[in-house]
C-alpha positions as CSV (number, residue, x, y, z in Angstrom):
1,X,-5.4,73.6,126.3
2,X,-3.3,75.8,124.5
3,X,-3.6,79.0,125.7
4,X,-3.2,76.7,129.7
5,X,0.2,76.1,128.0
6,X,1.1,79.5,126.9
7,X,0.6,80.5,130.6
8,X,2.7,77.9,131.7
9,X,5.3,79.6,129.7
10,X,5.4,82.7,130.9
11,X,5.6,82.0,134.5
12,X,9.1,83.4,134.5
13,X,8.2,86.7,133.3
14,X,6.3,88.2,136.8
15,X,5.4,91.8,136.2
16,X,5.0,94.5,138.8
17,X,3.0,97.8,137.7
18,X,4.7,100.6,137.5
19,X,3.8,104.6,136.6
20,X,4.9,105.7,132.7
21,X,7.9,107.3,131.8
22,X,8.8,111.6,132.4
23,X,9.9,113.1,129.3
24,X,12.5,116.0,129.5
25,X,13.8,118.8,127.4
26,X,17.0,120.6,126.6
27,X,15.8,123.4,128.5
28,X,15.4,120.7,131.8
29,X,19.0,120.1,131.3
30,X,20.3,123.6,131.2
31,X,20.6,124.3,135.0
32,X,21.3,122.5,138.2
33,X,17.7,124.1,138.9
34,X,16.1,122.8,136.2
35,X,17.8,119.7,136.5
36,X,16.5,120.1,140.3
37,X,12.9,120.5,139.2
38,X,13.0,118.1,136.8
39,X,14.3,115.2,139.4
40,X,11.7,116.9,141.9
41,X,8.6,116.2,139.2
42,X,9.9,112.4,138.4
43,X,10.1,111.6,142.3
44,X,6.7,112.9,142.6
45,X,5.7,111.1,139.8
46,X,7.1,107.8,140.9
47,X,6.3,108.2,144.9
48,X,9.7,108.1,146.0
49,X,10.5,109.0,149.1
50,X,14.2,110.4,150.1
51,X,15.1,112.4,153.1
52,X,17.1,115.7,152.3
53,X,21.0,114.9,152.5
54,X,19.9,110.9,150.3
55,X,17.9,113.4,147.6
56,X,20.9,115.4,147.3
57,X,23.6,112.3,146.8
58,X,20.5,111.0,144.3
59,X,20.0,114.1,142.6
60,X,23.7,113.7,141.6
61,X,22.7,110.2,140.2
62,X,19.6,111.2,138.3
63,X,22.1,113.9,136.9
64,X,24.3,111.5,135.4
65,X,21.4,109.2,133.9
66,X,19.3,112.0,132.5
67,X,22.7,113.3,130.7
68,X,23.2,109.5,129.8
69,X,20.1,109.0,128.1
70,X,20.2,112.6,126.1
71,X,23.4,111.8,124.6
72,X,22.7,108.4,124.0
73,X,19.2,109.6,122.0
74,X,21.4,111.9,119.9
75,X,22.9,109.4,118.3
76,X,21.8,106.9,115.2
77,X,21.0,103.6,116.9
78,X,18.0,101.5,116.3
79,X,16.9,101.8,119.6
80,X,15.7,105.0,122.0
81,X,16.2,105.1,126.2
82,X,13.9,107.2,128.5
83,X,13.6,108.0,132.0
84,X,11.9,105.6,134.1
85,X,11.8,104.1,137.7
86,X,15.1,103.2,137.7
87,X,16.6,106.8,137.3
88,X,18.0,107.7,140.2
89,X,19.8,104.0,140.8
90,X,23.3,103.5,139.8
91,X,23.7,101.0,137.4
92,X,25.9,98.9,140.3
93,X,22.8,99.6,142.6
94,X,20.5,98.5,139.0
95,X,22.4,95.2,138.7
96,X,22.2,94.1,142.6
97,X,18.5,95.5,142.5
98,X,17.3,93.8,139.4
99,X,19.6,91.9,137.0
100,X,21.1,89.4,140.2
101,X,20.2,85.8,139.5
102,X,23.5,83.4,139.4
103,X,22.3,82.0,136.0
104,X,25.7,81.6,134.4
105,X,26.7,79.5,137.1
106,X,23.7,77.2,136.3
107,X,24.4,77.3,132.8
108,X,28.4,76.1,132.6
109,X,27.2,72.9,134.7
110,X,24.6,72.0,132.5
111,X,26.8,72.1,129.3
112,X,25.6,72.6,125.9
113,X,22.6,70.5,125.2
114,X,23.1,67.8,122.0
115,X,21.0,69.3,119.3
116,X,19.7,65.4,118.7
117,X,17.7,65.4,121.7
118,X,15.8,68.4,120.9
119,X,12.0,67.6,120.0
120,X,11.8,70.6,117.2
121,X,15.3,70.0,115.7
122,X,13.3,68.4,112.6
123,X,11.2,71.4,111.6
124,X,12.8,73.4,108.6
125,X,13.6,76.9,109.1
126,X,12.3,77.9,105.6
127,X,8.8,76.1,106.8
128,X,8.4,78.7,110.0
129,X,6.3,81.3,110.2
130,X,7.9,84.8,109.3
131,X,7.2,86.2,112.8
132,X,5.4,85.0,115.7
133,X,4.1,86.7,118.7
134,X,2.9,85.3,122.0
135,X,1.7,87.4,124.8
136,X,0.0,86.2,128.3
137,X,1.1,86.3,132.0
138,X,2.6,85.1,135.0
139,X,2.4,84.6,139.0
140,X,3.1,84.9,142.4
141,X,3.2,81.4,143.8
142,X,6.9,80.7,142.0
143,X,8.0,84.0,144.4
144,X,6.4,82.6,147.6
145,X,6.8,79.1,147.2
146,X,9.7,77.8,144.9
147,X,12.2,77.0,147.5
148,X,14.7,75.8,144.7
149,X,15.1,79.6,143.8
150,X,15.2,82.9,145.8
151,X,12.3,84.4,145.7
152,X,12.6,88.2,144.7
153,X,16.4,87.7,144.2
154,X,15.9,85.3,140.8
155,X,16.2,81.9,140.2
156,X,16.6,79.8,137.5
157,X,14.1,78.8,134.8
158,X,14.4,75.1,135.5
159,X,14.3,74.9,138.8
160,X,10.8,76.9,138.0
161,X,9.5,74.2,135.9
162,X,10.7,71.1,138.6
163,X,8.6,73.2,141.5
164,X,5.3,73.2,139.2
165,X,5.8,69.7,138.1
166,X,6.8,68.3,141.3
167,X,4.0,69.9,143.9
168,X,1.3,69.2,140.5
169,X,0.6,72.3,139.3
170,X,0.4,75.7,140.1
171,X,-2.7,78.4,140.4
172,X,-3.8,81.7,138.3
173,X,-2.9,84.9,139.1
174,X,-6.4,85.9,140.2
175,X,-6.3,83.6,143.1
176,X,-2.2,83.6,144.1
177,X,-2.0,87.7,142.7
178,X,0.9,89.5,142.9
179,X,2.6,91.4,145.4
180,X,6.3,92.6,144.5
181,X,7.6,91.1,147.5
182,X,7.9,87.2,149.0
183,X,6.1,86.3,151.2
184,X,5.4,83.1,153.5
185,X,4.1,80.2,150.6
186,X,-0.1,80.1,151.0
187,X,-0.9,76.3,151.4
188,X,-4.4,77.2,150.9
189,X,-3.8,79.0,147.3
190,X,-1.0,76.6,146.1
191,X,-3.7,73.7,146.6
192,X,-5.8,74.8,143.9
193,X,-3.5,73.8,140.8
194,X,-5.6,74.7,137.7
195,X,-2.3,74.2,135.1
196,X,-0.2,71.2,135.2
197,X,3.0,70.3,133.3
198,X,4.7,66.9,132.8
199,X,8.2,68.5,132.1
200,X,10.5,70.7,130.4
201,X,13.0,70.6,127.8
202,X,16.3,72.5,127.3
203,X,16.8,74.6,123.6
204,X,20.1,73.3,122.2
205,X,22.5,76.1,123.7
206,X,24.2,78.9,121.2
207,X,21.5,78.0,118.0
208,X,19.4,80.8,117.7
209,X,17.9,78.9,114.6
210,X,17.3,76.3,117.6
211,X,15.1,78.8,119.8
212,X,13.2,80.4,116.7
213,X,12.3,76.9,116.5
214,X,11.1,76.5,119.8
215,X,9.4,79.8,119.9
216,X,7.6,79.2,117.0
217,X,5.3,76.4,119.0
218,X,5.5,78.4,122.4
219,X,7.0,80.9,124.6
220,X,10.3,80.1,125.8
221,X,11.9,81.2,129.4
222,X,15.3,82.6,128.7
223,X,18.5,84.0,130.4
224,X,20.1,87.2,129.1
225,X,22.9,89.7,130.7
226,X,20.4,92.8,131.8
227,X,23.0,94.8,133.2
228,X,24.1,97.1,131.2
229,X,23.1,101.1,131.2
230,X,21.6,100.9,128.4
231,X,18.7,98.1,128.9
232,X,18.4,100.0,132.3
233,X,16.6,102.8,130.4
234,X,15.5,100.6,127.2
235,X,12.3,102.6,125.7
236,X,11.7,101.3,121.6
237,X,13.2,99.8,119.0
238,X,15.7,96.9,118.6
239,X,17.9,97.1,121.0
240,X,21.6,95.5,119.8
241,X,23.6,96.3,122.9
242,X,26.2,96.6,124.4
243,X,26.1,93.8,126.5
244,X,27.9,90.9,127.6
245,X,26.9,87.1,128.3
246,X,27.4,86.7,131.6
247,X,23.8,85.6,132.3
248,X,21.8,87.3,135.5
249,X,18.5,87.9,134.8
250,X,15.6,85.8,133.2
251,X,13.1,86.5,131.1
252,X,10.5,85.1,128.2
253,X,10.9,85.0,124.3
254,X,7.0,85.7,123.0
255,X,8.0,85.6,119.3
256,X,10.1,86.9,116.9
257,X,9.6,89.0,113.6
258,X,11.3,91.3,111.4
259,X,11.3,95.2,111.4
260,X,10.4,97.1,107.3
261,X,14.2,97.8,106.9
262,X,15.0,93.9,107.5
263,X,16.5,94.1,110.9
264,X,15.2,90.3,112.7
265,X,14.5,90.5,116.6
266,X,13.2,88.7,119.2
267,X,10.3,89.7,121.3
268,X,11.1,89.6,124.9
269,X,8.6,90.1,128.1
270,X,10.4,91.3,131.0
271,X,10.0,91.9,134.7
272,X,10.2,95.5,135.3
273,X,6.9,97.0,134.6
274,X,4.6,98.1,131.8
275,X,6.8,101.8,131.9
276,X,10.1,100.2,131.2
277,X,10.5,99.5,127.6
278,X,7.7,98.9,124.9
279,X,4.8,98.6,127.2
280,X,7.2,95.9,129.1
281,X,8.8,94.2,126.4
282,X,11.7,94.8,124.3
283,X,13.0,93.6,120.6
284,X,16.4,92.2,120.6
285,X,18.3,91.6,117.6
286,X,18.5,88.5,116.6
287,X,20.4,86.5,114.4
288,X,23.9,87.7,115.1
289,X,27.4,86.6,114.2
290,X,27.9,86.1,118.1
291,X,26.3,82.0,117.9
292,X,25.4,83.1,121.9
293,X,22.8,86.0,120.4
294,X,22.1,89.6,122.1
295,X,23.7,89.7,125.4
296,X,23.7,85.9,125.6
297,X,20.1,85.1,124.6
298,X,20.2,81.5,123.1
299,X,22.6,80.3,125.9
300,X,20.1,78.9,128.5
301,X,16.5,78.1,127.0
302,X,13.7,76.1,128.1
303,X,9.7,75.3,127.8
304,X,7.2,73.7,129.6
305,X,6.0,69.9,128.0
306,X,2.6,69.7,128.7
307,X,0.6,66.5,127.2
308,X,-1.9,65.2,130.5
309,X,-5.3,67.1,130.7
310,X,-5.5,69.9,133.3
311,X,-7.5,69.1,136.8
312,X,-10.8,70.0,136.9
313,X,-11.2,73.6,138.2
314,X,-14.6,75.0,137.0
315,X,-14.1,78.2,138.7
316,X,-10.3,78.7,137.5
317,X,-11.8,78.4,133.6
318,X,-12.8,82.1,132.5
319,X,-9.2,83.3,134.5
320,X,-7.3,80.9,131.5
């Protein structure tokens, strides 16, 4: 049962595949030629499609990004950027494209949840594991079929965990795969439930010490502020910002741990693709003076309860 509930989890965290990264030198940057060529290989490289007056206004984009990411990579932070699909988006076009959900919004009417009502408040920090790492995946029913969030637009974690609850379950990826884009809901896949959950449970918000607790037993879906340049071209390392707390985008913890040098971080699975970031994850710092964490981490939290068996789905039990 628990590696059903460690799927459950991570239902938030849909992942569309993506090529790798195109590296780049000094000498790609020294000309508008070269600079030409070098958008002209990643296009090629990514299958994008532009007709001659949209490459030109792009090119001008890419230009700013590629010089964006050089100068950030000359510099001592813990953390590294790269090209990637997004390189030829503005980050405006970035934020409307992939950081858009309204999760703040969700998160001021909630409140802040009373750390007495949380089920791991007991457990002693000092008693927890030094680091902990989760990693599974998600689906394509929640995209389809959630119509208490917006499909490919976002949608918040909750409402995520009521739709699975409320219609009893939801399927594996092998038999609702996929697709980057909504679709019309399949009542044929979405009537083969082969995980169930009898709830969810909200981390106290702002208590980082709260969610390592949490993440200790289980994944936990999260909301973050994405927007920012910089995680638009995340490639390694720990990333500490800069970024704000105005929540649009969600995305899993999987664990935590703590790099040789003593720098603690979160480990995150995201949305965008096994060529963004490390192989589709990225460290965050955690435990910061900010109570709210890196760009807003410990602010909205929450995790499946699952206690009833699973139906019986002999078929379903290899996928799990």
């Amino acid at each position: 049962m628990g590696r059903k509930v460690l799927l459950v989890a991570m239902l938030l965290a849909v992942a569309f595949t993506v090529s790798r990264c195109i590296p780049f030198t000094e000498e790609d940057l020294s000309t508008e030629d070269s600079l030409w060529a070098l958008y002209e290989r990643w296009r090629s490289h990514h299958t994008v499609a532009r007709d001659l007056e949209e490459k030109r206004r792009r090119f001008n984009v890419f230009k700013h990004n590629v010089k964006f990411i050089h100068e950030f990579n000359k510099k001592d932070e813990p953390y590294k950027l790269r090209l990637n699909a997004f390189a030829d988006l503005t980050n405006q076009e970035f934020r409307g494209f992939y950081a858009g959900s309204k999760i703040e919004h969700h998160q001021i009417r909630r409140g802040e949840k009373p750390e007495g009502e949380f089920k791991h408040g007991h457990v002693d920090l000092h008693k927890l594991p030094a680091s902990v790492d989760w990693r599974t995946q998600g689906a394509q029913e929640l995209v389809d079929c959630d119509t208490g969030n917006s499909g490919c637009n976002g949608g918040l974690m909750d409402n995520a965990f009521e739709f699975i609850k409320n219609v009893g379950g939801i399927t594996t990826e092998a038999t609702y795969p996929y697709t980057a884009q909504q679709g019309p809901c399949s009542a044929s896949k979405v009537n083969n439930p082969v995980v169930t959950i009898d709830g969810y449970e909200d981390v106290p918000s702002n208590n980082e010490n709260a969610l390592q607790q949490a993440v200790a037993n289980q994944p936990v879906s999260v909301a973050i502020d994405a927007g920012d340049q910089a995680f638009q071209f995340y490639s390694e390392g720990v990333f500490t910002g800069p970024c704000g707390t105005s929540l649009d985008h969600g995305v899993a913890v999987v664990g935590y741990g703590v790099t040789q040098d003593g720098t603690k971080y979160w480990i995150v699975k995201n949305s965008w693709g096994t060529s963004w970031g490390e192989q589709g994850y990225i460290r965050m710092k955690r435990g910061i003076p900010n109570r709210r964490g890196t760009c807003g981490i410990a602010m909205s939290a929450s995790y499946p309860i699952k206690t009833s068996p699973n139906p019986s789905n002999e078929s379903a039990k290899d996928e799990l």
